[in-house]
N, C-alpha and C positions, 0 to 999 in steps of 0.2 A: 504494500500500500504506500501509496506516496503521500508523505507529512506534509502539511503545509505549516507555515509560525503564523499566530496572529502577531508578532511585531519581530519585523527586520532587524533591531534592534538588540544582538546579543546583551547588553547592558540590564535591559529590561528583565533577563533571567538570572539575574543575579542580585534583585534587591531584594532587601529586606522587607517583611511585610509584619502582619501583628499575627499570622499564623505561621510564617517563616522567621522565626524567631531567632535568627543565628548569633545574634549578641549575646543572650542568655547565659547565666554561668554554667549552668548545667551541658551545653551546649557546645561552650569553649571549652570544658573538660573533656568532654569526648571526643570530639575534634585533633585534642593533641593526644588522646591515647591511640586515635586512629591512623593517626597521618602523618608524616617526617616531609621535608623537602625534598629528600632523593626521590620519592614517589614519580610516577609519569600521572598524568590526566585519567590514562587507562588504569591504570593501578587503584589510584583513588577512588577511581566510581566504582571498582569492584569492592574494592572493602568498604564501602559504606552501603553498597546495595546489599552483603552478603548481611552485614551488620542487621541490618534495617529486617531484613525479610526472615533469619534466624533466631536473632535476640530476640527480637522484640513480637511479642505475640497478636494472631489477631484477635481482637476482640468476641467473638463471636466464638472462635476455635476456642477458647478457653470459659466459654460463659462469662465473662467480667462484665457488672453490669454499668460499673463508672464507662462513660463518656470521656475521650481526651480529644483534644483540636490541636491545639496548638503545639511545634514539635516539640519543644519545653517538655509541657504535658506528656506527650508520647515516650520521650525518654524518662521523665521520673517516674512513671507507672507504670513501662516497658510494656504496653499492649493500647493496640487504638485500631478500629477500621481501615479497608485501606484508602480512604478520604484523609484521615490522620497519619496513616504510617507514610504517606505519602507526601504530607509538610515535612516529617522528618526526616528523611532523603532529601526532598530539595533543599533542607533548610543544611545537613551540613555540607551538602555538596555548593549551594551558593556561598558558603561560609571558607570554602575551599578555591573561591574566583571560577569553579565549575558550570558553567551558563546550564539551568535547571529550570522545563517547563511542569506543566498538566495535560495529560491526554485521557479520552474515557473512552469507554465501552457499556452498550449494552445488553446486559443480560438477562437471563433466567435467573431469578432472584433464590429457586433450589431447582428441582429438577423437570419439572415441566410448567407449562405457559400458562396454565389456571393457575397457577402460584405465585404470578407475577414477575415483574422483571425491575430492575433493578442499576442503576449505574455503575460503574466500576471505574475506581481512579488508580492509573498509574503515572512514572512519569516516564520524559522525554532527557535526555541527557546530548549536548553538545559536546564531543569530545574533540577540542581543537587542533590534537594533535595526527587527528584521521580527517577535519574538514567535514565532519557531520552528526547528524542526528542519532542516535540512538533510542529505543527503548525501553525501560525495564519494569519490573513488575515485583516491590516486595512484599507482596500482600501475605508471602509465609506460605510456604506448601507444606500439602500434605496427599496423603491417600488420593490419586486423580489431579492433583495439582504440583505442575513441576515446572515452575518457572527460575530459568539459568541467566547469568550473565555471559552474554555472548555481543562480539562485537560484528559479527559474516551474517546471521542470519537468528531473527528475533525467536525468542523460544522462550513467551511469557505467558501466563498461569492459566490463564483459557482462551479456547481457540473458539472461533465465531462460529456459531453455525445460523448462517443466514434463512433457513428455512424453518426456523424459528422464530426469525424476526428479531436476531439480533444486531447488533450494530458496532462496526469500529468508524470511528469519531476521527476523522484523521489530523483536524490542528493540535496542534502544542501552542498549549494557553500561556500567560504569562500568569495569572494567579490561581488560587484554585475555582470551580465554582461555585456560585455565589451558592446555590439552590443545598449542594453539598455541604457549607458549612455551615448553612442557616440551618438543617435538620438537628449537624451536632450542637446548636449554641439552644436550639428550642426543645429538644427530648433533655429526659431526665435519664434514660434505664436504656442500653444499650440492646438485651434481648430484645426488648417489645419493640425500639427504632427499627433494628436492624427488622422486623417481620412485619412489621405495619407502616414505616414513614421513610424508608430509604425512595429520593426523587427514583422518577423514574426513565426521564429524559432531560438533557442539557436544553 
């Protein structure tokens, strides 16, 4: 599929916002246990997607019913959707001069189409030392879910099946969605979000 940017503008994927929170103390601690200067761009985005997708749990895989947004939030409580795990990635990868968008997908919210569908947020990674886009997926695999860090050919957590009426979303946003974070800042209980209020298009 061919990416498009909603802004020309590499810059734009590297600021700071109130859910990319890369200033945070929490934030600048993990960052220096993650990353040295001898690193390459490609190295970088591997350890902090492998980070992102491993450590940190999704919310839903573990039952946890707190709510996190912001990457802050995601690191102190080490589990958030991947609307949130997904601040956390951009947030230390823009923290690392790493140009970091949003891309979505729509899905099957579980396993068929009476059950609704559901957005799904990963991100888009520029890696300047290859001259393009990438993208990754650390929403945390498991059983059926096996998304890698691959720079030749994308191999992220689910694959579309359009005869379902699913959807790949092809811009890289520059922030997250609006609709996406309004659900995490207005539920209270992350079970009943995640079954009854996850948007279900951009």
């Amino acid at each position: 599929m061919m990416l498009t940017c909603e802004s020309s503008n590499l810059e734009e994927y590297l600021k700071e916002l109130d859910t990319v929170d890369y200033s945070s103390s929490v934030i600048k601690k993990k960052k220096q246990e993650l990353f040295h200067d001898q690193q390459s761009d490609i190295e970088k985005t591997k350890i902090a997607f492998e980070f992102v997708r491993d450590q940190i749990s999704h919310s839903w895989d573990i039952q946890a019913q707190r709510i996190t947004k912001k990457a802050s939030e995601v690191l102190q409580y080490q589990h958030g959707i991947c609307y949130a795990k997904s601040n956390l990635l951009a947030a230390l990868l823009r923290a690392e001069g790493i140009p970091t968008g949003f891309c979505y997908q729509r899905l099957m919210l579980f396993e068929t189409p009476e059950k609704g569908y559901c957005i799904h947020a990963l991100n888009a990674v520029f890696l300047k030392s290859l001259n393009r886009w990438i993208r990754l997926d650390a929403r945390g695999n498991k059983p059926g879910v096996n998304s890698e860090f691959s720079i030749n050919e994308e191999k992220l957590a689910f694959h579309i099946k359009e005869e379902m009426v699913e959807k790949d979303y092809p811009t890289i946003y520059v922030k997250p969605n609006e609709k996406t974070m309004a659900v995490l800042e207005e539920q209270k209980n992350t079970i009943n979000m995640y079954q009854y209020y996850l948007p279900d298009d951009i």
